[in-house]
MITI-863693 format. One line per 5 residues: number of its first residue (from 1); their letters; for each residue x, y, z of N, C-alpha, C. Coordinates in pm, whole numbers, plus 50000, padded with zeros to 5 digits. Example, Ala and Ser with C-alpha at 12.3 -4.5 7.8 and 13.67 -1.06 7.14 Angstrom:
2
1 = AS = 51319/49431/50780/51230/49550/50780/51320/49670/50780  51285/49775/50708/51367/49894/50714/51290/50003/50787
//
This chain:
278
1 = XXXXX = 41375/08832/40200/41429/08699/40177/41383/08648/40041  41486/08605/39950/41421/08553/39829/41400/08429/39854  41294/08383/39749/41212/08261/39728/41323/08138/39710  41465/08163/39687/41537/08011/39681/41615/08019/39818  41636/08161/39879/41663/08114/40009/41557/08077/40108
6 = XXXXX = 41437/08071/40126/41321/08030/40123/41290/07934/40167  41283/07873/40023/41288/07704/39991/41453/07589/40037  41557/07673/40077/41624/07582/40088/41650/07615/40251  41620/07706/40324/41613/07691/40492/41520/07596/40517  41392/07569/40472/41302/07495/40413/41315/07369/40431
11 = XXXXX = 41428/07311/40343/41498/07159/40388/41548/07156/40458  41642/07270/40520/41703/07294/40597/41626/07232/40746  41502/07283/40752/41459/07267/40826/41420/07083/40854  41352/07016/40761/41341/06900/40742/41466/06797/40746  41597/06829/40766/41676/06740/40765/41691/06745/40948
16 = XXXXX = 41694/06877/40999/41713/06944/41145/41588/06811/41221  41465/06798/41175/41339/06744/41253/41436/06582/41245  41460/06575/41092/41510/06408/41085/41606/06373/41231  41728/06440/41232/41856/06423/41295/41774/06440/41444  41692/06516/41491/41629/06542/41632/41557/06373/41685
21 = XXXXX = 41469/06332/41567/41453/06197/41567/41484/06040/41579  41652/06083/41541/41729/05985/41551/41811/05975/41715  41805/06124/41751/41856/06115/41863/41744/06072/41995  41607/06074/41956/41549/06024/42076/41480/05867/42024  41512/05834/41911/41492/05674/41911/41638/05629/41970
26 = XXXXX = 41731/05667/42015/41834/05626/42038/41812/05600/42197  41877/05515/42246/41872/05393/42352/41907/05522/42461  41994/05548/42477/42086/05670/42562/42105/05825/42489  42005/05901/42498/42001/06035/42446/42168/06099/42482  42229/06120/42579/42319/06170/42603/42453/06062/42514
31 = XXXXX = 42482/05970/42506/42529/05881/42452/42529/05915/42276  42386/05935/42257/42347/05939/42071/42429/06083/42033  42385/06165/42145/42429/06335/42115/42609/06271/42120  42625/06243/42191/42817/06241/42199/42870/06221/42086  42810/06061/42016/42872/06056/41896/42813/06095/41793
36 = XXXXX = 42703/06212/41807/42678/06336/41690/42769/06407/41689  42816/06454/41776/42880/06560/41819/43028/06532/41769  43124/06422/41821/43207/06356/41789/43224/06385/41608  43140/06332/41560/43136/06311/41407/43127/06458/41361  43101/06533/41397/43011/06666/41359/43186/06741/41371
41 = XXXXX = 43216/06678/41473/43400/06744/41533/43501/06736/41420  43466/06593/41360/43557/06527/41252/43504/06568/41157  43403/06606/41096/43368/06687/40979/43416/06848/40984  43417/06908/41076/43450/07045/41121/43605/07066/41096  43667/06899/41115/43794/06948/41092/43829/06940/40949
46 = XXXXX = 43780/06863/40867/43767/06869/40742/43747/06977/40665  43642/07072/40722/43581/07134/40626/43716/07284/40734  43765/07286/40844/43911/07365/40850/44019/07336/40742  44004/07235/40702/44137/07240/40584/44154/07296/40471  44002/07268/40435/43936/07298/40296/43909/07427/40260
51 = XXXXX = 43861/07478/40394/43790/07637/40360/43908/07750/40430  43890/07892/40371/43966/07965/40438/43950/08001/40597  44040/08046/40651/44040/08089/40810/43916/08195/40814  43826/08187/40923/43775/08310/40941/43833/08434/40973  43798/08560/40954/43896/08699/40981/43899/08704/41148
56 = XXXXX = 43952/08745/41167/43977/08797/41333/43890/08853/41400  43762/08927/41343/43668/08963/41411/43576/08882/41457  43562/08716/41455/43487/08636/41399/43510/08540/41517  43650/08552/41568/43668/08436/41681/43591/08493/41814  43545/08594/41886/43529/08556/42024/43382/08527/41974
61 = XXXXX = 43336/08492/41899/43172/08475/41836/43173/08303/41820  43278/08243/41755/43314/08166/41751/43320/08089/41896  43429/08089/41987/43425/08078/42115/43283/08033/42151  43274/08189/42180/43129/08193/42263/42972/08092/42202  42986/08094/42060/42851/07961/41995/42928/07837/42036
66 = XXXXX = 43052/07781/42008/43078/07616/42057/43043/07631/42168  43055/07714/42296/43029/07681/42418/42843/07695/42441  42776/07766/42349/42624/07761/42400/42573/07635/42274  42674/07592/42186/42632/07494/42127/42576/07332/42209  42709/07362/42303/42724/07205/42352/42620/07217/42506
71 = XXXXX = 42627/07369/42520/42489/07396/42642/42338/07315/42621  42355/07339/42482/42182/07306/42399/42171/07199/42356  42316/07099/42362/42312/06997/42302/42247/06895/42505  42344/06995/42537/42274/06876/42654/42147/06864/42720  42116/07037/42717/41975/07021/42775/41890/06951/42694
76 = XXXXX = 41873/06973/42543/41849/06894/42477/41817/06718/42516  41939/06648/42503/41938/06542/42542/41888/06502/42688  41874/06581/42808/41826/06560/42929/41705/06584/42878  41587/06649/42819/41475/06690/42817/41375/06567/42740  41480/06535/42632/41420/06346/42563/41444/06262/42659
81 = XXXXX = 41491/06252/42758/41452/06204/42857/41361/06148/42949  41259/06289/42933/41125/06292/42995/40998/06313/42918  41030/06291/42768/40931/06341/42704/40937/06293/42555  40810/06276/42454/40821/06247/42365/40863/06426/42232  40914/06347/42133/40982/06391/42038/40860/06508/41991
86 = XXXXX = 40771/06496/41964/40640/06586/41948/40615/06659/42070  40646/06657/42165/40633/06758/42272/40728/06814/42305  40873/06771/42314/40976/06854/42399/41005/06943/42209  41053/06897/42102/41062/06930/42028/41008/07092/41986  40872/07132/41983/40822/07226/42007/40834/07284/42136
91 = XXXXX = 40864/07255/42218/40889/07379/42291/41030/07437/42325  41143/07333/42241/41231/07385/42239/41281/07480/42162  41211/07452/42051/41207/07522/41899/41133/07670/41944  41041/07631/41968/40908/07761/41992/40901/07902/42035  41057/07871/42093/41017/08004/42207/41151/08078/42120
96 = XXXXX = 41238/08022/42052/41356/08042/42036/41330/08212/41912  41283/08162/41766/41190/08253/41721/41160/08418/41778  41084/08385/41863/41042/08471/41962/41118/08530/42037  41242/08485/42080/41335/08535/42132/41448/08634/42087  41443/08577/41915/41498/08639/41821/41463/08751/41794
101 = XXXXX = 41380/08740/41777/41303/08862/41726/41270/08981/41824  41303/08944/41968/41291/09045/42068/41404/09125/42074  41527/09027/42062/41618/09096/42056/41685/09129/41984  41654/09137/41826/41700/09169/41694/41622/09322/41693  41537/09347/41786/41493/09518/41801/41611/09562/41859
106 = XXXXX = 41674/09518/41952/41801/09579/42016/41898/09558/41947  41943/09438/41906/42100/09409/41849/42110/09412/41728  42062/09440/41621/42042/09375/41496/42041/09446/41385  42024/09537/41306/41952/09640/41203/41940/09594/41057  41912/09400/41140/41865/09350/40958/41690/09430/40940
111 = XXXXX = 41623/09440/40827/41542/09528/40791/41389/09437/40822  41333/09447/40891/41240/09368/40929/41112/09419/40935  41006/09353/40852/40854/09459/40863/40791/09431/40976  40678/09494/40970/40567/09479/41094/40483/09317/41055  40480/09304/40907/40400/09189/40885/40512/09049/40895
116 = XXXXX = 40623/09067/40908/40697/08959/40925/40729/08981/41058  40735/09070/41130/40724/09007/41299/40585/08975/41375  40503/08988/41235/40376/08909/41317/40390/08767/41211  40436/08737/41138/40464/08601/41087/40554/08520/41179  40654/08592/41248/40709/08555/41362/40640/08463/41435
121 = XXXXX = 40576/08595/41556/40482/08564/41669/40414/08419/41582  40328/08440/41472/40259/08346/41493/40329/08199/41439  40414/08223/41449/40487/08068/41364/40566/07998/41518  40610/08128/41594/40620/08059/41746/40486/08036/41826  40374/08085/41784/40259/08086/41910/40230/07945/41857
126 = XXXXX = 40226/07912/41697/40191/07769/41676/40308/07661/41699  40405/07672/41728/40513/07620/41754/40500/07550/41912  40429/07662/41983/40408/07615/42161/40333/07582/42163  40221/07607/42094/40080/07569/42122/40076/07346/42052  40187/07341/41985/40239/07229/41953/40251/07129/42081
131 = XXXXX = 40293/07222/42189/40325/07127/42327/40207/07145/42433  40098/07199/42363/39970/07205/42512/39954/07058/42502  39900/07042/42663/39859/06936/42707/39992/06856/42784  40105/06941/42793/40242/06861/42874/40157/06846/43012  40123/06901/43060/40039/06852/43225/39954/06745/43246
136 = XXXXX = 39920/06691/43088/39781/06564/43084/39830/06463/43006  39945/06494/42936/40042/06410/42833/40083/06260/42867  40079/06267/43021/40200/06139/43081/40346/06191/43092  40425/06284/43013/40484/06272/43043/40578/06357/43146  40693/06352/43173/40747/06412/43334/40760/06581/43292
141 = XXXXX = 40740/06638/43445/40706/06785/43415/40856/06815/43422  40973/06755/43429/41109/06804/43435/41102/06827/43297  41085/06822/43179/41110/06849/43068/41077/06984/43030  41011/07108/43151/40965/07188/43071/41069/07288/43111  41154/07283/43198/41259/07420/43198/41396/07330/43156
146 = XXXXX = 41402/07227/43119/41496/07191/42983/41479/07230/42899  41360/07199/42856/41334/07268/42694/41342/07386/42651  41328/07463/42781/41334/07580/42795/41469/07655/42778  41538/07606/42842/41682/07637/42854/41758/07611/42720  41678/07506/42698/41720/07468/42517/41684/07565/42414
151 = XXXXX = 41568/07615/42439/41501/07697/42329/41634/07864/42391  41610/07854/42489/41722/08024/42494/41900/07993/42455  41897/07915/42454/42053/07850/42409/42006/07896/42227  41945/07769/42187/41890/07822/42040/41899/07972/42014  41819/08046/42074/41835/08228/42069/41973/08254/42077
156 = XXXXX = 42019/08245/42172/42170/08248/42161/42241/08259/42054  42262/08144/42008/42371/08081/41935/42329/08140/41838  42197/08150/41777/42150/08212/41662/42185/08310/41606  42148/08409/41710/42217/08566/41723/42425/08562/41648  42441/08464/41772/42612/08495/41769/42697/08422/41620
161 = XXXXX = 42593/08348/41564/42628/08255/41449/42601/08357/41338  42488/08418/41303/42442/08502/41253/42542/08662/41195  42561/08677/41323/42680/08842/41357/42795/08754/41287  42854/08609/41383/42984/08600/41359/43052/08519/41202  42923/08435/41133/42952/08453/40982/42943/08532/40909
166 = XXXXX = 42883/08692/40923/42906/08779/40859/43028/08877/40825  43084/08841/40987/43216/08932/40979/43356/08828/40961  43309/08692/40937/43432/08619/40930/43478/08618/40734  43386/08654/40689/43395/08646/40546/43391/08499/40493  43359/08397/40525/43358/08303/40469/43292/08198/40586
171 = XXXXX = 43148/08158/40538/43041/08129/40589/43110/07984/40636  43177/07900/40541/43222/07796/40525/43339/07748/40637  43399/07866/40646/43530/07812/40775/43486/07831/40876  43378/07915/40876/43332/07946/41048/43246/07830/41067  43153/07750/40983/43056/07642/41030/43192/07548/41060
176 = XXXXX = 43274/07517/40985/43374/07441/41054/43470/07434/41188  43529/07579/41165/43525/07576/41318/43420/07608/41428  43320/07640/41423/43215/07626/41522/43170/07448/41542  43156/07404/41434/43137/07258/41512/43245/07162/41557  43380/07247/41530/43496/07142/41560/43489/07237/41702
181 = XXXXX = 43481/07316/41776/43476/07338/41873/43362/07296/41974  43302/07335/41904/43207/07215/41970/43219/07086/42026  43279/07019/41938/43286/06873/41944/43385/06911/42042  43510/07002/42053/43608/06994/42163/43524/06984/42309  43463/07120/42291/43423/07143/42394/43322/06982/42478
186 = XXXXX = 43246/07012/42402/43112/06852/42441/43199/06706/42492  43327/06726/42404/43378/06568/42432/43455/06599/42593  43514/06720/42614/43563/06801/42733/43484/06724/42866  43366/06784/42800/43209/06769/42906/43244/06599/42962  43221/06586/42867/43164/06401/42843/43326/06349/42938
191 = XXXXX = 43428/06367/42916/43519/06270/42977/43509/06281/43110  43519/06480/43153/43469/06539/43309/43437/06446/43368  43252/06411/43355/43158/06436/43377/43101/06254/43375  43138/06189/43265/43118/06055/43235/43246/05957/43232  43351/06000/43211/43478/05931/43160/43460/05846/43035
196 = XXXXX = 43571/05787/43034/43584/05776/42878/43501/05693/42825  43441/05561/42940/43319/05478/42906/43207/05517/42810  43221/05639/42847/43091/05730/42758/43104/05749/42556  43244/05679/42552/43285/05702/42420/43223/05538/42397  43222/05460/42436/43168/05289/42427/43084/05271/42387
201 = XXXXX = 43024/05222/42224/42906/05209/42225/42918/05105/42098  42807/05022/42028/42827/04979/41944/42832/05013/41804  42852/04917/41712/42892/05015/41581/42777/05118/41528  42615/05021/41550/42515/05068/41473/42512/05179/41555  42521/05183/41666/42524/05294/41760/42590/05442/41707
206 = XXXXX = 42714/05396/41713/42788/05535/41623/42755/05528/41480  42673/05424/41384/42691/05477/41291/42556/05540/41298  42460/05540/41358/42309/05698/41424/42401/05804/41462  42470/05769/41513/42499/05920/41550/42582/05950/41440  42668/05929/41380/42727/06000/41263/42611/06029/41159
211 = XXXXX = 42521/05968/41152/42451/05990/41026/42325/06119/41044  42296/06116/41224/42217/06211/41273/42341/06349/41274  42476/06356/41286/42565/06436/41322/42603/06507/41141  42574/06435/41010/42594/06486/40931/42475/06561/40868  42369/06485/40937/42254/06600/40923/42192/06729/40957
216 = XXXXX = 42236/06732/41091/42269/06840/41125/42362/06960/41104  42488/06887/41071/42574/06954/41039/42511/07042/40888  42436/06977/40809/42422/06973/40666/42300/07096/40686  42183/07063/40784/42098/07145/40798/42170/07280/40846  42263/07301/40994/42276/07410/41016/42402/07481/40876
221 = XXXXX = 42453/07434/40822/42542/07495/40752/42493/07559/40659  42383/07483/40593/42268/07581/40538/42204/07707/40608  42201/07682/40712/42104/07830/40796/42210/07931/40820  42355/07892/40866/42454/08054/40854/42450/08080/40733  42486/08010/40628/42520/08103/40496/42340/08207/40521
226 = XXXXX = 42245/08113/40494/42131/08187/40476/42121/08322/40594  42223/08340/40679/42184/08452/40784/42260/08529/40715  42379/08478/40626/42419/08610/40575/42340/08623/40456  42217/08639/40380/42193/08671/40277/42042/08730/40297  41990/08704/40445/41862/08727/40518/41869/08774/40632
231 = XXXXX = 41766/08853/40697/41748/08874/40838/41780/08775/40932  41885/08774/41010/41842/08674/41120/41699/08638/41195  41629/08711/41214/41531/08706/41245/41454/08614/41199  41441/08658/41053/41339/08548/40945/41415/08425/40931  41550/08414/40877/41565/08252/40892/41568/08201/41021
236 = XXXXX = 41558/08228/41103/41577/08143/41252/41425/08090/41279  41309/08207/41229/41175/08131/41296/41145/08045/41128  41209/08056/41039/41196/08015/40924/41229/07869/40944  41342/07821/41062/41428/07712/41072/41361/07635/41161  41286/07711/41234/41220/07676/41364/41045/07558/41314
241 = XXXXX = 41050/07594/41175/40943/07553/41098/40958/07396/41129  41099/07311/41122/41123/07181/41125/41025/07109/41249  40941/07157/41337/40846/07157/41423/40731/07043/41349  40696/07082/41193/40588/07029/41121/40638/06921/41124  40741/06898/41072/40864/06828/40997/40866/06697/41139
246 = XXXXX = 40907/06762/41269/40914/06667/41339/40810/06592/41426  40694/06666/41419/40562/06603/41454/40517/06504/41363  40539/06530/41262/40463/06417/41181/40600/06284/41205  40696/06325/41210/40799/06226/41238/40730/06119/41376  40724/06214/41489/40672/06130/41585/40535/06082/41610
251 = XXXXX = 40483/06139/41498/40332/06094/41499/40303/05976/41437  40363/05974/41295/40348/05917/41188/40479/05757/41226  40580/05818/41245/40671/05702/41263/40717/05641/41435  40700/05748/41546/40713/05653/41659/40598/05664/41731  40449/05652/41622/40331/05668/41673/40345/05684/41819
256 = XXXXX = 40364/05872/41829/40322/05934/41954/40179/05998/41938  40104/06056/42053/39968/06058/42051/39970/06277/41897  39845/06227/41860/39782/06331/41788/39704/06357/41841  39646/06537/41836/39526/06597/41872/39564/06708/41779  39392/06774/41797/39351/06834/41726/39390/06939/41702
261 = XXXXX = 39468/07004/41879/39555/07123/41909/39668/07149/41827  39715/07040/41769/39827/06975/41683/39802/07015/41554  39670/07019/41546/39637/07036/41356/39599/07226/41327  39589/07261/41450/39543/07399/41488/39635/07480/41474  39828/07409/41550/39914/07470/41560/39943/07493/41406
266 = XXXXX = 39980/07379/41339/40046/07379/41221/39935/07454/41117  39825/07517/41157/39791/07604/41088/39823/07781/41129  39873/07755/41232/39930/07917/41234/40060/07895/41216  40097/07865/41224/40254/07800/41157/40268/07844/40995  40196/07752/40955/40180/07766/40791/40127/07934/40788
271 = XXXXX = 40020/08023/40866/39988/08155/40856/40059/08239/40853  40205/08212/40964/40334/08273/40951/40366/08265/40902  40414/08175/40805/40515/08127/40664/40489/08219/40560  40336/08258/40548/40281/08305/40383/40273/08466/40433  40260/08490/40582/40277/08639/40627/40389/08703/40615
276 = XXX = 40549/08575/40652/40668/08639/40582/40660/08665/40467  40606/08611/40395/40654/08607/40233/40555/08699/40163  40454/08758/40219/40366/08867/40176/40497/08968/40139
//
């Protein structure tokens, strides 16, 4: 991985912690995600006009990420539910990494050393070790096979985003249609499931979620191009870094609790970072 793709998964990562933040200061987590999602739909269709079609090898990849997109978007939002932004955050992130990398031995033949799958391991071991203390925390133990489910959705999509901008030839139409399907799919969910009430909210309301929905959008569109120019492997636990990014968010700005375990993680974190780049 070169040093400017690097540095810009990097922000990548820091805009990802911002947009995660906005969705759990938000009143109704499931509500904030809708009109991310929504907005994220209407940018997707934009950026279909603009950019070329992906090739044909590219759609059942396509398909298959909007549908584990809007999987992760919800567990997601059920898991802020029960938990603060510094705890569910890392363990959704944490495991995902790790997951990658298990199965990029089977599926994968981007070129990967021994010292960057231990930059891996340890950038996820500090990533979980981010969430010790969920049993003494206060907060509800339902959050831990959400997050969970969130972090293997993440693996998922990673993988299939990864494969399916490489073979669509143009990094740019596939982030578009992957989040305009998305948004199909999620708004699908939402009418099911909530009816249309669920679209009701006030202005400042949708204008968080559009502004959390273009950040995201902005962060992940950065991380496919970067899968085609890098290992999947390395940018995904590279992305997974936004962990630092979002602890200090909830530490620093919705003063949630700090410990020391906290200052421990983000040092094997940072150990992984400089072990990839050895």
């Amino acid at each position: 991985m070169s040093t400017s793709v690097f540095l810009i998964v990097l922000f990548a990562a820091a805009l990802h912690a911002t947009w995660n933040a906005l969705v759990k200061i938000g009143l109704d987590r499931f509500r904030t995600m809708l009109m991310l999602t929504v907005s994220q739909g209407v940018m997707g269709l934009v950026m279909i006009v603009a950019f070329p079609l992906p090739a044909a090898a590219a759609w059942p990849y396509l398909i298959a990420t909007g549908l584990v997109h809007t999987a992760y978007k919800l567990f997601l939002a059920a898991a802020y539910e029960h938990g603060d932004l510094s705890r569910v955050y890392p363990i959704a992130r944490g495991a995902a990494p790790m997951m990658v990398a298990v199965a990029g031995l089977a599926f994968l033949a981007d070129p990967v050393t021994a010292l960057q799958y231990g930059g891996i391991f340890l950038i996820g071991l500090g990533i979980m070790m981010m969430a010790r203390g969920i049993w003494t925390g206060g907060e509800a133990r339902k959050l831990l096979p959400l997050a969970l489910a969130s972090a293997s959705c993440t693996a998922t999509y990673s993988i299939l985003d990864g494969v399916g901008a490489r073979l669509s030839l143009t990094t740019s139409g596939f982030t578009g249609w992957m989040f305009f399907l998305d948004g199909v799919f999620f708004c699908t969910y939402a009418v099911i499931t909530k009816g249309q009430v669920s679209f009701k909210a006030p202005a400042k309301a949708w204008a968080t979620g559009t502004l959390a929905g273009a950040l995201s959008l902005g962060s992940y569109w950065i991380v496919i191009w970067a899968m085609t120019q890098a290992p999947i492997q390395l940018v995904t636990a590279l992305r997974e870094t936004s962990v630092l990014f979002a602890t200090l968010i909830g530490v620093i700005w919705l003063r949630e609790r700090a410990d020391r375990s906290k200052l421990v993680a983000a040092g094997l974190i940072i150990t992984g970072l400089i072990a990839m780049r050895l």
